[in-house]
mmCIF file as Biopython writes it, N, C-alpha, C and O atoms, coordinates in Angstrom:
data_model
#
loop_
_atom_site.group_PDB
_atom_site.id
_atom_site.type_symbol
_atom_site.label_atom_id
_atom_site.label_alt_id
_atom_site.label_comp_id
_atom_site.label_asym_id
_atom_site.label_entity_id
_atom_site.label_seq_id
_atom_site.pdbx_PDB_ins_code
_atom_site.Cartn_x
_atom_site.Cartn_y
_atom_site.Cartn_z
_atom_site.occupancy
_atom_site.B_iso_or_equiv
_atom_site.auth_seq_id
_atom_site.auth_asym_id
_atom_site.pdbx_PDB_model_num
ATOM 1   N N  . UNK A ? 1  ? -25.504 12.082 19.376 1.0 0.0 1  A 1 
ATOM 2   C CA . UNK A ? 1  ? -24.100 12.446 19.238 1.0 0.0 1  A 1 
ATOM 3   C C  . UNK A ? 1  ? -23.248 11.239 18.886 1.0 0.0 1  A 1 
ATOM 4   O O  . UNK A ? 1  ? -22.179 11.569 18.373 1.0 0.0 1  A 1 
ATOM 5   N N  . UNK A ? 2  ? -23.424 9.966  19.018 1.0 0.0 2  A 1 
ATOM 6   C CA . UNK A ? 2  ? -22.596 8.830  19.462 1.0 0.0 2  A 1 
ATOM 7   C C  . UNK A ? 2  ? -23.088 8.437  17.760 1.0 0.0 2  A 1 
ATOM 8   O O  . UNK A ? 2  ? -22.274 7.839  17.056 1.0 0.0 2  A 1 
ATOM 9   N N  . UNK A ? 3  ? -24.249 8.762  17.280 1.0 0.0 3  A 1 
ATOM 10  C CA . UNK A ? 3  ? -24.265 8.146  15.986 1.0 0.0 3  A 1 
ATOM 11  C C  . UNK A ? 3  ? -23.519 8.996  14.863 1.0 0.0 3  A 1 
ATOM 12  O O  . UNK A ? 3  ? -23.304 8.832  13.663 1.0 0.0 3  A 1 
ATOM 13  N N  . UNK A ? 4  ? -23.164 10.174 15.988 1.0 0.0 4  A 1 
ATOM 14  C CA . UNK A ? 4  ? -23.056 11.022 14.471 1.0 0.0 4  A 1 
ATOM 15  C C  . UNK A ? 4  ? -21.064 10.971 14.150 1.0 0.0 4  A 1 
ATOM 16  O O  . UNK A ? 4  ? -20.636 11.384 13.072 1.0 0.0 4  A 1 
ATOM 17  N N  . UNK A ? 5  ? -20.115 10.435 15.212 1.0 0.0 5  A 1 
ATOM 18  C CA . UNK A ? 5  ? -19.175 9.850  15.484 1.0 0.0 5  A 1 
ATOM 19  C C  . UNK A ? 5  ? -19.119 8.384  14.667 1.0 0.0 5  A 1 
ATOM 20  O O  . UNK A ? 5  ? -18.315 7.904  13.867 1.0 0.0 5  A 1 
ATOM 21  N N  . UNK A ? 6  ? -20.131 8.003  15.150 1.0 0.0 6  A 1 
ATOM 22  C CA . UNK A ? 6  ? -19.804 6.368  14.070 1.0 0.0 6  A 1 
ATOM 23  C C  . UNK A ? 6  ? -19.853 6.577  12.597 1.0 0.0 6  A 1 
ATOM 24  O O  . UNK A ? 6  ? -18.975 6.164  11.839 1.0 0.0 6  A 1 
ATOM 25  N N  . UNK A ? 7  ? -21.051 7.319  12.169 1.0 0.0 7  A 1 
ATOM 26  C CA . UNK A ? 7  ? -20.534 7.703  11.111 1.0 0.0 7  A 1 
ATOM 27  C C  . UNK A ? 7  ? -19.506 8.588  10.643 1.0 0.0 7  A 1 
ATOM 28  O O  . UNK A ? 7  ? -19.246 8.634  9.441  1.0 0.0 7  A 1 
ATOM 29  N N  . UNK A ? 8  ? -18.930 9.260  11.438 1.0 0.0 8  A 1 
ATOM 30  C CA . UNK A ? 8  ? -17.628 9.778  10.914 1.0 0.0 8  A 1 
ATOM 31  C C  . UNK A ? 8  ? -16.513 8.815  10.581 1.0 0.0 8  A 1 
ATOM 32  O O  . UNK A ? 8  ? -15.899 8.562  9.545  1.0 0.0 8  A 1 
ATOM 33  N N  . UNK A ? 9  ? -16.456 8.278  12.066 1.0 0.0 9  A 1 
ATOM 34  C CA . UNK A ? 9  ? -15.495 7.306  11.949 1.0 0.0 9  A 1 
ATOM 35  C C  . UNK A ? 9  ? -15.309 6.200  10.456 1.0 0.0 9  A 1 
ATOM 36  O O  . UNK A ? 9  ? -14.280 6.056  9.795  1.0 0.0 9  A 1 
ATOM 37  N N  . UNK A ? 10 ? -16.669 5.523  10.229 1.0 0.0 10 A 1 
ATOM 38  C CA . UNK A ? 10 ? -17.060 5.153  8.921  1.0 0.0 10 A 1 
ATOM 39  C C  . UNK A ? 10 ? -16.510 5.800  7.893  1.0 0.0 10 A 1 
ATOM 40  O O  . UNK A ? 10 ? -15.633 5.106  7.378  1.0 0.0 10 A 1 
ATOM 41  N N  . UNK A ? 11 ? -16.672 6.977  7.303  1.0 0.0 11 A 1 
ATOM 42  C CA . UNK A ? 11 ? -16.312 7.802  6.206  1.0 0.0 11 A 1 
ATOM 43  C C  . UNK A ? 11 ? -14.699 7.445  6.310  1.0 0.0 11 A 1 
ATOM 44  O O  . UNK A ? 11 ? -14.090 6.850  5.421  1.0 0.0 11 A 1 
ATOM 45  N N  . UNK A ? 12 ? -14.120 7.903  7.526  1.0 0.0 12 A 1 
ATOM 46  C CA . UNK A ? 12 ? -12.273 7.779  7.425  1.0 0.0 12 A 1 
ATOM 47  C C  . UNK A ? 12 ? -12.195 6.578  7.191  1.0 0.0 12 A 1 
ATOM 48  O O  . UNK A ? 12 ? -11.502 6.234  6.234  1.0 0.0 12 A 1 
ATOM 49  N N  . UNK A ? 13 ? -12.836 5.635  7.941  1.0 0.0 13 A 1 
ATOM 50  C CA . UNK A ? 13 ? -12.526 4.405  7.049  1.0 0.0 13 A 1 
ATOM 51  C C  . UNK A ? 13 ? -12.596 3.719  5.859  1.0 0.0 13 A 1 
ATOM 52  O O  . UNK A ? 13 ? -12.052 2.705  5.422  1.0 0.0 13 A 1 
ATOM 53  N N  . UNK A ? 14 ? -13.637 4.751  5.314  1.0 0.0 14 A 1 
ATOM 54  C CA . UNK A ? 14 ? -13.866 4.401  4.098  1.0 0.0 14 A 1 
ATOM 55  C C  . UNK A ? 14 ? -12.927 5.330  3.012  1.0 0.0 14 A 1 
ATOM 56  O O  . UNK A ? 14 ? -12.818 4.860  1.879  1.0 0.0 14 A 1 
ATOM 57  N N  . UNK A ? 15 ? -12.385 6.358  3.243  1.0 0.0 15 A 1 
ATOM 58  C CA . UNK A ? 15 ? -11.518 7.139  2.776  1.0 0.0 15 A 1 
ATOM 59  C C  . UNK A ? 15 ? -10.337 6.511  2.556  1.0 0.0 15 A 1 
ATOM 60  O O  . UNK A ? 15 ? -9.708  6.388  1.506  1.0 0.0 15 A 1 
ATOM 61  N N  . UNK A ? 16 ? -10.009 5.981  4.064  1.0 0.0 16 A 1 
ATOM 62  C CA . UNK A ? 16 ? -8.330  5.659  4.086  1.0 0.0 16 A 1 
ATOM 63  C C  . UNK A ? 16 ? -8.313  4.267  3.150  1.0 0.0 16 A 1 
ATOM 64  O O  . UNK A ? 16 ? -7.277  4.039  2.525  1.0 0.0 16 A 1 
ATOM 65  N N  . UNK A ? 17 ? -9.571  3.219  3.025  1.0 0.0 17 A 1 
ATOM 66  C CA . UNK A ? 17 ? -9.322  2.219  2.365  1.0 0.0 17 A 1 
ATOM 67  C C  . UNK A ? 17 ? -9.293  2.425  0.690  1.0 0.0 17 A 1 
ATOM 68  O O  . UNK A ? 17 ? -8.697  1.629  -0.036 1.0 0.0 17 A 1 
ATOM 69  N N  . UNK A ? 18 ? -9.943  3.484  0.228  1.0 0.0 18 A 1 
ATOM 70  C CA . UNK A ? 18 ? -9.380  3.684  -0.931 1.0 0.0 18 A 1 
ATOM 71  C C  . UNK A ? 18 ? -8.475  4.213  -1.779 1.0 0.0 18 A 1 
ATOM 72  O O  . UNK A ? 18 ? -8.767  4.543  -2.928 1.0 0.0 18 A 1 
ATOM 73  N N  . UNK A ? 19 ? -7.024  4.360  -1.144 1.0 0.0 19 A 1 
ATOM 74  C CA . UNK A ? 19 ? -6.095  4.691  -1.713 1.0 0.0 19 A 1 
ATOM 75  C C  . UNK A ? 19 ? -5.099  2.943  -2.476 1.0 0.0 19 A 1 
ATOM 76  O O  . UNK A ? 19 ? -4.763  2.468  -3.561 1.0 0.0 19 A 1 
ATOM 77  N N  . UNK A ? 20 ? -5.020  2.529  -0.589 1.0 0.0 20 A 1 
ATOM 78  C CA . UNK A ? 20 ? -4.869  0.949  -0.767 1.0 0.0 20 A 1 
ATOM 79  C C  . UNK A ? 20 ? -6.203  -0.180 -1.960 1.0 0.0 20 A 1 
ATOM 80  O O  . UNK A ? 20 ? -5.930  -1.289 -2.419 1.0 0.0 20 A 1 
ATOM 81  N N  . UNK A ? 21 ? -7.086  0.320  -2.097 1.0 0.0 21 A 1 
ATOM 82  C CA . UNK A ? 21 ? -8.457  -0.421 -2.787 1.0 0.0 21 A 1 
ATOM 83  C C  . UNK A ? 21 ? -7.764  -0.460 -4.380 1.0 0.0 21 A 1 
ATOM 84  O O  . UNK A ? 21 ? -7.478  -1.508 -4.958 1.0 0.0 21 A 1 
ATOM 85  N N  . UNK A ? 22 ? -7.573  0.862  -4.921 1.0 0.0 22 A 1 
ATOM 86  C CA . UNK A ? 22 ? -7.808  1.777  -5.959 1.0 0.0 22 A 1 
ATOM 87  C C  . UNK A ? 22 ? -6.389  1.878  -6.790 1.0 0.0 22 A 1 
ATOM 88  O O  . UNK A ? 22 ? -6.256  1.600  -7.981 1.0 0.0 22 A 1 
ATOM 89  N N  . UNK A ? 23 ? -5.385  2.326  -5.917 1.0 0.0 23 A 1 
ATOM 90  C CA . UNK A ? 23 ? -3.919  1.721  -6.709 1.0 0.0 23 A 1 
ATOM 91  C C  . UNK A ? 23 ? -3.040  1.974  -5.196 1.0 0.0 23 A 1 
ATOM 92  O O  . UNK A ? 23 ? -2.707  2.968  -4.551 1.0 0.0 23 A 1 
ATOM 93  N N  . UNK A ? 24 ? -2.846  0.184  -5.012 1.0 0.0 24 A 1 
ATOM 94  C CA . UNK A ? 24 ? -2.334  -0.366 -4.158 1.0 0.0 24 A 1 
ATOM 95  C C  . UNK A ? 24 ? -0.767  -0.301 -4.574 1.0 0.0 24 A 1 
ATOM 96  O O  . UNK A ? 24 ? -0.086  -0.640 -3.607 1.0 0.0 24 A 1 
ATOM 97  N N  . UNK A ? 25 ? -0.040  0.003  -5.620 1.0 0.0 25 A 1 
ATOM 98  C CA . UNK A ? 25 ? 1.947   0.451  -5.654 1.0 0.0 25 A 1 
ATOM 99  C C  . UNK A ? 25 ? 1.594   1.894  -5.664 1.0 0.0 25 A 1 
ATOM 100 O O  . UNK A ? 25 ? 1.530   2.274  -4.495 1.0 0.0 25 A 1 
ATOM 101 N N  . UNK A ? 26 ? 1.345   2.827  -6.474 1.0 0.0 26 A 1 
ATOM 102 C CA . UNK A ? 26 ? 1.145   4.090  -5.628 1.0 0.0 26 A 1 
ATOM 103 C C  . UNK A ? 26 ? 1.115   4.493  -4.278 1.0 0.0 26 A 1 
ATOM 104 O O  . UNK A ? 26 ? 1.965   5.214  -3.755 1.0 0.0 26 A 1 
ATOM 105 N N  . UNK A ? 27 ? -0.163  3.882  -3.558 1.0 0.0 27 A 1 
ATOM 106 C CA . UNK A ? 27 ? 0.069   3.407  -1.916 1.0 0.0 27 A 1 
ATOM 107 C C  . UNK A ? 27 ? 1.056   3.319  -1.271 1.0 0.0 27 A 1 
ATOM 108 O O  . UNK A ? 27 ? 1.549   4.081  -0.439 1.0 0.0 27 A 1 
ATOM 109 N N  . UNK A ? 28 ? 1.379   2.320  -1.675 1.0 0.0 28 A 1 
ATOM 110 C CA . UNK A ? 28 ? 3.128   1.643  -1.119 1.0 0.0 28 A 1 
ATOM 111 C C  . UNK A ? 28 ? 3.873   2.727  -1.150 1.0 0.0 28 A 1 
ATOM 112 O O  . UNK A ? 28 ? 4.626   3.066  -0.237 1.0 0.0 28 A 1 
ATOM 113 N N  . UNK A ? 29 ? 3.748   3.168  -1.918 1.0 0.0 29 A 1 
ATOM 114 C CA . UNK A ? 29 ? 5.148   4.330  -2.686 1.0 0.0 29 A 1 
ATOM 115 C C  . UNK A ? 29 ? 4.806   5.536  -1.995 1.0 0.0 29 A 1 
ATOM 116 O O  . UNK A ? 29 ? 5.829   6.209  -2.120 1.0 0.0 29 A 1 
ATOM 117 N N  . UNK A ? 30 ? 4.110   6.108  -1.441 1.0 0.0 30 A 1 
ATOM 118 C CA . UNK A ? 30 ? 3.906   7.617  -0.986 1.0 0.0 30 A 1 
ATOM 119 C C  . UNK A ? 30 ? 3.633   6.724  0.231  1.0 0.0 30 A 1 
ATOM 120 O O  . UNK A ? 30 ? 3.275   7.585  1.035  1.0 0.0 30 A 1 
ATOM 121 N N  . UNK A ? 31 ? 3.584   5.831  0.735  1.0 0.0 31 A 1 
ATOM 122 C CA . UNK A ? 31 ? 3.665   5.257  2.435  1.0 0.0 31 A 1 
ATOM 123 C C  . UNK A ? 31 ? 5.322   5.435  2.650  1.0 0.0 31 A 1 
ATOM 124 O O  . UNK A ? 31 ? 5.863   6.367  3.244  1.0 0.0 31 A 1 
ATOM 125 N N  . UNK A ? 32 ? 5.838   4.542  2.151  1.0 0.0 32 A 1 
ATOM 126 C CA . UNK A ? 32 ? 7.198   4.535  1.887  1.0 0.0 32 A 1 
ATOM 127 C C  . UNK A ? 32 ? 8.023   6.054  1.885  1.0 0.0 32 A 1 
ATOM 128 O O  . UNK A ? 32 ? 8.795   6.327  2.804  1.0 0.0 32 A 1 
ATOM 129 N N  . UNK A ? 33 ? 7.777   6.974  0.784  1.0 0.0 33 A 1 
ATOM 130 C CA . UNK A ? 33 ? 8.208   8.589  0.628  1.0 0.0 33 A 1 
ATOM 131 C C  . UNK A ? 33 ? 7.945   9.124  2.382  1.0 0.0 33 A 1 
ATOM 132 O O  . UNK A ? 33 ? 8.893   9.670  2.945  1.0 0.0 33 A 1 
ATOM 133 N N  . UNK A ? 34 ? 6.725   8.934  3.084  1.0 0.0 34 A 1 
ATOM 134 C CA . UNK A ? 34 ? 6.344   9.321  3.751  1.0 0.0 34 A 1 
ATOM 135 C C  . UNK A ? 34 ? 7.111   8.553  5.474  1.0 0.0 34 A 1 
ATOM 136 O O  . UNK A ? 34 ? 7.144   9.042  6.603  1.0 0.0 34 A 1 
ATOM 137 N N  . UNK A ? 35 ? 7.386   7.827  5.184  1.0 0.0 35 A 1 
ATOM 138 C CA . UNK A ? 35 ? 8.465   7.113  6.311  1.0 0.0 35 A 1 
ATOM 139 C C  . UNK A ? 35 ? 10.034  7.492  6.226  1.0 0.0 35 A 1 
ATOM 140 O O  . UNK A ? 35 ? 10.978  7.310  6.994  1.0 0.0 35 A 1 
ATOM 141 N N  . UNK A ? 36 ? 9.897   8.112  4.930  1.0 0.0 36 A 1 
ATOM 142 C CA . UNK A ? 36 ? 11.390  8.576  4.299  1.0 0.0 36 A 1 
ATOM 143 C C  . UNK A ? 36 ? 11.716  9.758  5.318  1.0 0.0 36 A 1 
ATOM 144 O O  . UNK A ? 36 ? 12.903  9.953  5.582  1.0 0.0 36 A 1 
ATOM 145 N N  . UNK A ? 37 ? 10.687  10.605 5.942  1.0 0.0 37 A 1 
ATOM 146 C CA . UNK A ? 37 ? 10.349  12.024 6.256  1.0 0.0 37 A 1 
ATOM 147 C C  . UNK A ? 37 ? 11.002  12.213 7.351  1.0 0.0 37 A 1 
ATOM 148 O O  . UNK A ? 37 ? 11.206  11.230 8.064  1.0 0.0 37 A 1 
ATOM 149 N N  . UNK A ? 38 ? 11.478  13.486 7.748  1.0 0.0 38 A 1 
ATOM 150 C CA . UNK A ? 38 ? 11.845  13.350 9.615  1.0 0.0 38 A 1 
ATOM 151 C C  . UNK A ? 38 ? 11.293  13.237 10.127 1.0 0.0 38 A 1 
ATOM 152 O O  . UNK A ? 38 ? 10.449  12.435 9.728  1.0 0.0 38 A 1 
ATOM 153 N N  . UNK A ? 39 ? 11.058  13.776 11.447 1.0 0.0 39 A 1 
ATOM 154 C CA . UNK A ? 39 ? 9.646   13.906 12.518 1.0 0.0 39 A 1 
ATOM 155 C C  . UNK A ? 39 ? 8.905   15.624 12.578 1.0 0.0 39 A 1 
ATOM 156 O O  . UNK A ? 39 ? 7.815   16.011 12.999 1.0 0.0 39 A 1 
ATOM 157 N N  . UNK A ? 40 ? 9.902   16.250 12.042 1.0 0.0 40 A 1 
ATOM 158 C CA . UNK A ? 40 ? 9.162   17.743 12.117 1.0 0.0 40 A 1 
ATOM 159 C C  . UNK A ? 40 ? 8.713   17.980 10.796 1.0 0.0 40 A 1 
ATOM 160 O O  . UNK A ? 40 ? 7.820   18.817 10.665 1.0 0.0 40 A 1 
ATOM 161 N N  . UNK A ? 41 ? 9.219   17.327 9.646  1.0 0.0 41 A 1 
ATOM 162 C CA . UNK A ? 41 ? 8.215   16.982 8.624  1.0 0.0 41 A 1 
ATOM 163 C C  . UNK A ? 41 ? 6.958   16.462 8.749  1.0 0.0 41 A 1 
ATOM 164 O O  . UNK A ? 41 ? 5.998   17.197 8.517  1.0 0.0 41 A 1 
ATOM 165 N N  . UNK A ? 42 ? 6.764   15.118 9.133  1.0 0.0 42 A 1 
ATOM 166 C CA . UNK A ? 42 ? 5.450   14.465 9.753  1.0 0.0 42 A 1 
ATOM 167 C C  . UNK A ? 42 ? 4.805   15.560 10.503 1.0 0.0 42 A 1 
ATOM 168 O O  . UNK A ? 42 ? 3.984   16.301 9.961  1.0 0.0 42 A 1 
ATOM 169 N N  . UNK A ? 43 ? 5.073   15.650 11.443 1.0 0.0 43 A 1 
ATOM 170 C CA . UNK A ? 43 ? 4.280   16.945 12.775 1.0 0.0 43 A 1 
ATOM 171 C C  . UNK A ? 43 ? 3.429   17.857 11.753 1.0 0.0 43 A 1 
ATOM 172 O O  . UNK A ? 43 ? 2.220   17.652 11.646 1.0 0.0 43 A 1 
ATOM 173 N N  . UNK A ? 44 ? 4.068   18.865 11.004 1.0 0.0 44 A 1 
ATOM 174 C CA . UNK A ? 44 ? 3.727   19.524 9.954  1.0 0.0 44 A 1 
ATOM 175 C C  . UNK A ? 44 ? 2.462   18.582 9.059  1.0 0.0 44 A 1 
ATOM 176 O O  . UNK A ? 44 ? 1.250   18.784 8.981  1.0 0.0 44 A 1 
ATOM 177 N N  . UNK A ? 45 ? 3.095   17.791 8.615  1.0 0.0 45 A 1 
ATOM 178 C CA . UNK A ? 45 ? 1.587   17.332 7.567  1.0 0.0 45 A 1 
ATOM 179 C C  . UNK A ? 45 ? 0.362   16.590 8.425  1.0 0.0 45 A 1 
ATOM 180 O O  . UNK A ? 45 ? -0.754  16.418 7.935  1.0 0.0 45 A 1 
ATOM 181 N N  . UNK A ? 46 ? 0.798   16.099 10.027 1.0 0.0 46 A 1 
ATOM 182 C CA . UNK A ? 46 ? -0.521  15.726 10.281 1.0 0.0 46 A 1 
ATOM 183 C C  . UNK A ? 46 ? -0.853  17.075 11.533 1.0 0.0 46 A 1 
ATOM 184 O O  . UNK A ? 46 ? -1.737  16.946 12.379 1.0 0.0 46 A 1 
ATOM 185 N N  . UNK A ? 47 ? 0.016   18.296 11.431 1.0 0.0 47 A 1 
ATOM 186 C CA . UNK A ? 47 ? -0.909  19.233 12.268 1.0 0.0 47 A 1 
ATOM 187 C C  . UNK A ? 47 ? -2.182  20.106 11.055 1.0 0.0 47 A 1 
ATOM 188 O O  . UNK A ? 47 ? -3.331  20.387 11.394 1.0 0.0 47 A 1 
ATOM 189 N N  . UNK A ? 48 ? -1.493  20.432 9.455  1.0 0.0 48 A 1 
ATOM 190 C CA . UNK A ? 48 ? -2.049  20.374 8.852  1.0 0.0 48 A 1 
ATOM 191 C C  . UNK A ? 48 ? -3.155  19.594 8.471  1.0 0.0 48 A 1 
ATOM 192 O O  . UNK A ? 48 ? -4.159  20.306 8.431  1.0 0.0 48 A 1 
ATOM 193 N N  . UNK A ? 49 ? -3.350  18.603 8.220  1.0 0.0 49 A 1 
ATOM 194 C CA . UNK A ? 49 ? -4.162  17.601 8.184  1.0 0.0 49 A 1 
ATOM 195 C C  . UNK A ? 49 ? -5.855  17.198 9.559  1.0 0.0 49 A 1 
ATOM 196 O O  . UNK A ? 49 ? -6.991  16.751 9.404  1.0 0.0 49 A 1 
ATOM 197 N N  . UNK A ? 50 ? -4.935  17.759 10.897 1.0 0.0 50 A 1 
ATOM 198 C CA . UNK A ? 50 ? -5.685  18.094 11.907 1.0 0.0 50 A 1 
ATOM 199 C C  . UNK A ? 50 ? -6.631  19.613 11.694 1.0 0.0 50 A 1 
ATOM 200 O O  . UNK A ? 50 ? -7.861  19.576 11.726 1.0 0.0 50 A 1 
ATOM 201 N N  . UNK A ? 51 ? -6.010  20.665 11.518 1.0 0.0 51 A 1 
ATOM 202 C CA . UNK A ? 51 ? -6.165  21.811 11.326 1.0 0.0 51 A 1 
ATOM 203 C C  . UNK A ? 51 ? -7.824  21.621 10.229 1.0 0.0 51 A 1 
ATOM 204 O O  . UNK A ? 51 ? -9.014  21.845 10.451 1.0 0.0 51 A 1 
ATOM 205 N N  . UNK A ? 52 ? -7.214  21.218 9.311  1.0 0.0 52 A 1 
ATOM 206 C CA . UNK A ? 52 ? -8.199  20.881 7.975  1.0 0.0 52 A 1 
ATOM 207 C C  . UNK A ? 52 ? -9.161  20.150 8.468  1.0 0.0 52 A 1 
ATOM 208 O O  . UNK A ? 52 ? -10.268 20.659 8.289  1.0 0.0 52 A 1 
ATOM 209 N N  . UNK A ? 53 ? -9.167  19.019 9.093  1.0 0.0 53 A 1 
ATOM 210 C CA . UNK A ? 53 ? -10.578 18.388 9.387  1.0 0.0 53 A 1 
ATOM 211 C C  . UNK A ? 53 ? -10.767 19.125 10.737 1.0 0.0 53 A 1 
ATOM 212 O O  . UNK A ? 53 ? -11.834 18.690 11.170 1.0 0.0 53 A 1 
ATOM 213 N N  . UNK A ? 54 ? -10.364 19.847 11.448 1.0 0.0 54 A 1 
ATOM 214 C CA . UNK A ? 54 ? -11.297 20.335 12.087 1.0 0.0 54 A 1 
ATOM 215 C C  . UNK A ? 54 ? -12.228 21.351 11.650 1.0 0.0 54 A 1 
ATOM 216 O O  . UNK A ? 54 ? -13.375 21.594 12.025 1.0 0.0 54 A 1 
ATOM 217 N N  . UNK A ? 55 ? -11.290 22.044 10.539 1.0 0.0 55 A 1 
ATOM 218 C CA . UNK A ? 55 ? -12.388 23.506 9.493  1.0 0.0 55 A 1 
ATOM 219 C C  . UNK A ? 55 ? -13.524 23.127 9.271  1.0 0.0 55 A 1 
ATOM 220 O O  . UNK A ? 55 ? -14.590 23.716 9.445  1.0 0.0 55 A 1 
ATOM 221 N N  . UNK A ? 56 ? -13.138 21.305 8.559  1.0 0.0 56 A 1 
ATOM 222 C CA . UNK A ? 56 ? -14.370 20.688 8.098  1.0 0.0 56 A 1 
ATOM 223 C C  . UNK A ? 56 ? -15.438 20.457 8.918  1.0 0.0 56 A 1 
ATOM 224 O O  . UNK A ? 56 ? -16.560 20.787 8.534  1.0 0.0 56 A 1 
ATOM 225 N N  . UNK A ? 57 ? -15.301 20.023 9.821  1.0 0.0 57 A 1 
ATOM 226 C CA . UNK A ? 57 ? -15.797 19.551 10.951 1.0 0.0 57 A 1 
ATOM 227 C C  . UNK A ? 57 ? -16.950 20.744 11.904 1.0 0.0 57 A 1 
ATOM 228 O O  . UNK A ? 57 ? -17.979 20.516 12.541 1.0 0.0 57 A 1 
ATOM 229 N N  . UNK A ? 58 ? -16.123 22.157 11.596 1.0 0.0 58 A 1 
ATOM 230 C CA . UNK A ? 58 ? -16.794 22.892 12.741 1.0 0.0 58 A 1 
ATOM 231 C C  . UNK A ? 58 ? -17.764 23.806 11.137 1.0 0.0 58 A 1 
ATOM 232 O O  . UNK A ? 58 ? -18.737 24.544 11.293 1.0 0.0 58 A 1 
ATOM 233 N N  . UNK A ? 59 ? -17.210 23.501 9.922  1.0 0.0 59 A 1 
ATOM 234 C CA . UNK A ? 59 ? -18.140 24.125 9.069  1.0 0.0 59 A 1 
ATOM 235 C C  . UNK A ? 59 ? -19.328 23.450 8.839  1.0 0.0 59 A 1 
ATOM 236 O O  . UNK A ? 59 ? -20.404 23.996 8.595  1.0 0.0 59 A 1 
ATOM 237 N N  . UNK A ? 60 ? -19.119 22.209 8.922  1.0 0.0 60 A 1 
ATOM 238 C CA . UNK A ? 60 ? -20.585 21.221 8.808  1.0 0.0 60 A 1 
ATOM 239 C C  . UNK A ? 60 ? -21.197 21.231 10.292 1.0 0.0 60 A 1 
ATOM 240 O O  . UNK A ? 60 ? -22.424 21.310 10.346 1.0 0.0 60 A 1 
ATOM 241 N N  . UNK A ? 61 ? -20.436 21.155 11.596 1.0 0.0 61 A 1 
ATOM 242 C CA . UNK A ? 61 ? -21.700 21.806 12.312 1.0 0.0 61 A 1 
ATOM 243 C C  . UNK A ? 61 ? -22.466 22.478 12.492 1.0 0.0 61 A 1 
ATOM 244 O O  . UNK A ? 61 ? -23.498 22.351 13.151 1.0 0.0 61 A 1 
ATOM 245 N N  . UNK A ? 62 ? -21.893 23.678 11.672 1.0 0.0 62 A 1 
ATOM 246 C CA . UNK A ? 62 ? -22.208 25.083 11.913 1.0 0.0 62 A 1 
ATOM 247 C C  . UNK A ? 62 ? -23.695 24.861 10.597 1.0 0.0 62 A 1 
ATOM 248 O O  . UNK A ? 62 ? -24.886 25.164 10.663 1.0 0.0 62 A 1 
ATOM 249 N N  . UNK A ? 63 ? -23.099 24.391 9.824  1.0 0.0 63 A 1 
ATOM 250 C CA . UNK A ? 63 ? -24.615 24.615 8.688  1.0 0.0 63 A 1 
ATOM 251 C C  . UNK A ? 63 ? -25.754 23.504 9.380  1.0 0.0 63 A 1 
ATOM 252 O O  . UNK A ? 63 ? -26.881 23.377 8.901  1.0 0.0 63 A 1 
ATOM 253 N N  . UNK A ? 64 ? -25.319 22.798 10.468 1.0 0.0 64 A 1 
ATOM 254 C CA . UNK A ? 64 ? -26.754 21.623 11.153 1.0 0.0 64 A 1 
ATOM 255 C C  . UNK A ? 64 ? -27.325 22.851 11.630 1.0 0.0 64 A 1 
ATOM 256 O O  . UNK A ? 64 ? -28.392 22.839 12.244 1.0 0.0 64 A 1 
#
């Protein structure tokens, strides 16, 4: 179980570093848009965002 977490963890890290890797003012610029936001904006895109990797999450267990 503990390996199968590290590699998750791995992948997000490897995800989140290629936005910054790949085009670093784009980055900036939708970091920035995204600090622009209220707080019930935010809530919304990371309950979404939660919601979604958990789909992912319980659909790839489900096919182990």
């Amino acid at each position: 179980m503990s390996d199968a977490i590290w590699l998750a963890l791995g992948l997000v890290l490897v995800f989140e570093g290629l936005g910054p890797l790949l085009a670093p003012r784009g980055w900036r610029d939708m970091v920035g848009q995204l600090a622009q936001q209220d707080d019930n904006s935010l809530r919304r895109i990371g309950g979404c965002l939660v919601v979604a990797g958990c789909t992912i999450a319980y659909m790839m267990y489900r096919s182990l």
